[in-house]
Steps between C-alpha positions, in 0.01 A plus 500: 500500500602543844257572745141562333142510496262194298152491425281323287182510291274275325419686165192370257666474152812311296903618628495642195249729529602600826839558358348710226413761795775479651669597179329768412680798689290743317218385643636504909373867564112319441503271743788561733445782763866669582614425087446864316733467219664267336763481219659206362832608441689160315325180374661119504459267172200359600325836461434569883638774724898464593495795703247724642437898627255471753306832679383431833275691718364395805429778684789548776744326220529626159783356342610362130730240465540276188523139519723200294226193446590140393255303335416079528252491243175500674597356853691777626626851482740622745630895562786681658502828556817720218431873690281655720512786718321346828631147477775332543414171360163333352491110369194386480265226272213338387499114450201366297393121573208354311252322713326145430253566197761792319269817551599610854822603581692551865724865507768532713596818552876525722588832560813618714624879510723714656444877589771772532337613801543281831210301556397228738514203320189408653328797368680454161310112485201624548522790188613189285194305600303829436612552182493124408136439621381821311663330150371206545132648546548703212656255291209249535293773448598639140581095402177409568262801410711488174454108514115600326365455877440878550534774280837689564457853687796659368 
C-alpha cells in the first residue's frame, strides 16, 4: 500500500478467535457503526468471504462498495476495494500476532483510501485514523464480550 494509515490493538483472546469476528461479515452491522448491510457475494475454498457488498452510512457519506479479501489463515486478512461509487481505491488489513502466553493477540489494522472527490490528504489521514480507531474499539469489543467476559448486547 502506498501511503496509509496503521494502528494497533491489544485484543484479550486466541488469533483465531479474533479472526472468527473478523470473518463473520454477517455479523459487522452489530458492532460496527457506518456497516448497514452486508452481502457476501463469492466465497474462496477455505469457506471465507472472496468478495464482499458492503452498505455504508455514515451520515454525510452513504456509499456501498464491495470489497475482494485474501485470507493468511488466522494472521491476516487483507482487502481492496472491486467498485464503489465514492472511492476510488480502498486496501486495507488486519494482521493478527499472538502475544507471550497465546490468549492475547496484537491487531493491526492498515487502511489507505482514495476518494473521487479532492481532498487534502491531510484531512483524508485523519478519516483513515477515524475509521481505523473506531474498528479497532469495536472489534475488541464484540471479541471480548463474546470471549464469555460480558454478555453480548446485540
Amino acid at each position: 500500500m502506498a501511503e496509509h494509515t496503521r494502528s494497533s490493538i491489544t485484543i484479550d483472546a486466541t488469533p483465531a478467535t479474533v479472526m472468527a469476528v473478523i470473518a463473520d461479515f454477517a455479523d459487522y452491522p452489530a458492532w460496527t457503526g457506518e456497516v448497514k448491510e452486508v452481502e457476501v457475494l463469492e466465497t474462496g475454498e477455505d469457506g471465507r468471504a472472496s468478495q464482499v457488498r458492503l452498505l455504508l452510512d455514515a451520515g454525510a457519506i452513504r456509499d456501498e462498495h464491495v470489497l475482494a479479501y485474501t485470507w493468511d489463515d488466522d494472521r491476516e486478512v487483507s482487502w481492496t476495494l472491486v467498485r464503489s461509487q465514492m472511492l476510488r481505491s480502498l486496501d486495507g488489513s488486519y494482521t493478527l500476532a499472538p502475544l507471550a502466553g497465546g490468549d492475547r493477540t496484537e491487531v493491526t489494522y492498515q487502511l489507505a483510501v482514495d476518494v473521487k472527490i479532492p481532498m487534502l490528504g491531510m484531512i483524508k489521514r485523519k478519516a483513515e485514523k477515524v475509521i481505523i480507531d473506531r474498528a479497532l474499539a469495536g472489534l475488541k469489543k464484540r471479541v471480548e464480550d463474546a470471549d464469555g467476559k460480558k454478555p453480548v448486547q446485540g
